[in-house]
C-alpha positions as CSV (number, residue, x, y, z in Angstrom):
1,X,-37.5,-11.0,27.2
2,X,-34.0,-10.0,26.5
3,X,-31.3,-11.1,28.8
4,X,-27.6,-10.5,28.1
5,X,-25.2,-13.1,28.7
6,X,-21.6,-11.6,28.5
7,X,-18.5,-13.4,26.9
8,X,-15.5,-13.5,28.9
9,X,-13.5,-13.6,25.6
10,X,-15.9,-11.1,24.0
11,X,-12.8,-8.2,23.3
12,X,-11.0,-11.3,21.6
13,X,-10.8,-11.5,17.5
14,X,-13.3,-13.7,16.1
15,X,-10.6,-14.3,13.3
16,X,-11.9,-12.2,10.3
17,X,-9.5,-9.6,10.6
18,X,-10.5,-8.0,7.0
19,X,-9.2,-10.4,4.7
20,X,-8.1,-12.8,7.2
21,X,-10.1,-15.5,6.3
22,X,-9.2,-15.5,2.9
23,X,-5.5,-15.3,3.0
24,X,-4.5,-17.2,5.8
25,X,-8.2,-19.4,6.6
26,X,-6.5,-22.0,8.4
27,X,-5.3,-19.7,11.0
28,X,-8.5,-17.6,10.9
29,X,-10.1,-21.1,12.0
30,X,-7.9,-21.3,15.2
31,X,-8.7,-17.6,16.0
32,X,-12.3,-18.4,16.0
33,X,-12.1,-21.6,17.7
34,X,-12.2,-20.4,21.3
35,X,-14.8,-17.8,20.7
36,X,-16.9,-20.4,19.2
37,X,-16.5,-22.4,22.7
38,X,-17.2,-19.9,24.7
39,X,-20.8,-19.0,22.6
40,X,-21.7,-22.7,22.7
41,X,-21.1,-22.5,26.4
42,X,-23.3,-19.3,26.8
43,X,-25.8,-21.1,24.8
44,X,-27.7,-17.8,23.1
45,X,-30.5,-17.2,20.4
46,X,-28.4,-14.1,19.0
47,X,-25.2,-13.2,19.0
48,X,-25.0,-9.4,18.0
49,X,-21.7,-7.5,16.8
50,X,-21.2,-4.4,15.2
51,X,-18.3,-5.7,12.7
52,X,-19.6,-6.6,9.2
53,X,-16.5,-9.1,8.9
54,X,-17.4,-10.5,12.3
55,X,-21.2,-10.7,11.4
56,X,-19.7,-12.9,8.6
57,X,-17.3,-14.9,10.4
58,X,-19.0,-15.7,13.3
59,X,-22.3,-16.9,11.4
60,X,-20.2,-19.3,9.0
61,X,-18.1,-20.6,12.4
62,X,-21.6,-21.3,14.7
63,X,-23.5,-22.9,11.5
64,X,-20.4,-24.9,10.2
65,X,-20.4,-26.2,14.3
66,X,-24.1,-27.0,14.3
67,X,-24.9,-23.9,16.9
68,X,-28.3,-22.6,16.3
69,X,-27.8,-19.3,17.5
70,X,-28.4,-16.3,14.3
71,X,-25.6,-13.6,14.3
72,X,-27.5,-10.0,14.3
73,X,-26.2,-6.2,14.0
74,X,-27.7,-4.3,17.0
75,X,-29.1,-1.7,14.5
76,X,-31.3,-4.7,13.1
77,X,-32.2,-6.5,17.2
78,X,-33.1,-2.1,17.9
79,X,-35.3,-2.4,14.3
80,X,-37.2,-5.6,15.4
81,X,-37.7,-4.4,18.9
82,X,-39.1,-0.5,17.7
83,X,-41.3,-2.7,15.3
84,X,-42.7,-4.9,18.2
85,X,-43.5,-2.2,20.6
86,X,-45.2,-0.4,17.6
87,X,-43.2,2.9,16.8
88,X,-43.7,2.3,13.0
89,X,-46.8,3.3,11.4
């Protein structure tokens, strides 16, 4: 079942920001810092964006804070959901 839990802070930078994290990291840290409070509040399996520097960013933030949630494109949660229900041969 699929429920979505909406971020209050969602619209905020995660801190990638291009190359962000590797030109100024520590402050790419702090930029992250709140967004990762706010997922481990909201507690979810997946955390989905459409940002390949915020797929990165946010999957090295939750795993180097010990949050078990995976960080997914929506193109790949539509893929796994047209393969469950069957649409690919």
């Amino acid at each position: 079942m699929l429920r979505i839990v909406p971020l209050s802070d969602a619209a905020q930078c995660c801190g990638s920001a291009g190359l962000y994290t590797l030109l100024e990291p520590a402050m790419s840290r702090a930029v992250l810092a709140p967004k990762l409070a706010s997922l481990r509040a909201a507690a979810p399996h997946v955390v989905a964006t459409g940002n390949p520097g915020c797929l990165m960013q946010l999957g090295a933030g939750l795993a180097a804070s010990g949050l078990s949630a995976g960080v997914r494109h929506p193109v790949e949660l539509l893929d796994e959901s047209y393969r469950a229900a069957g649409y690919y041969a």
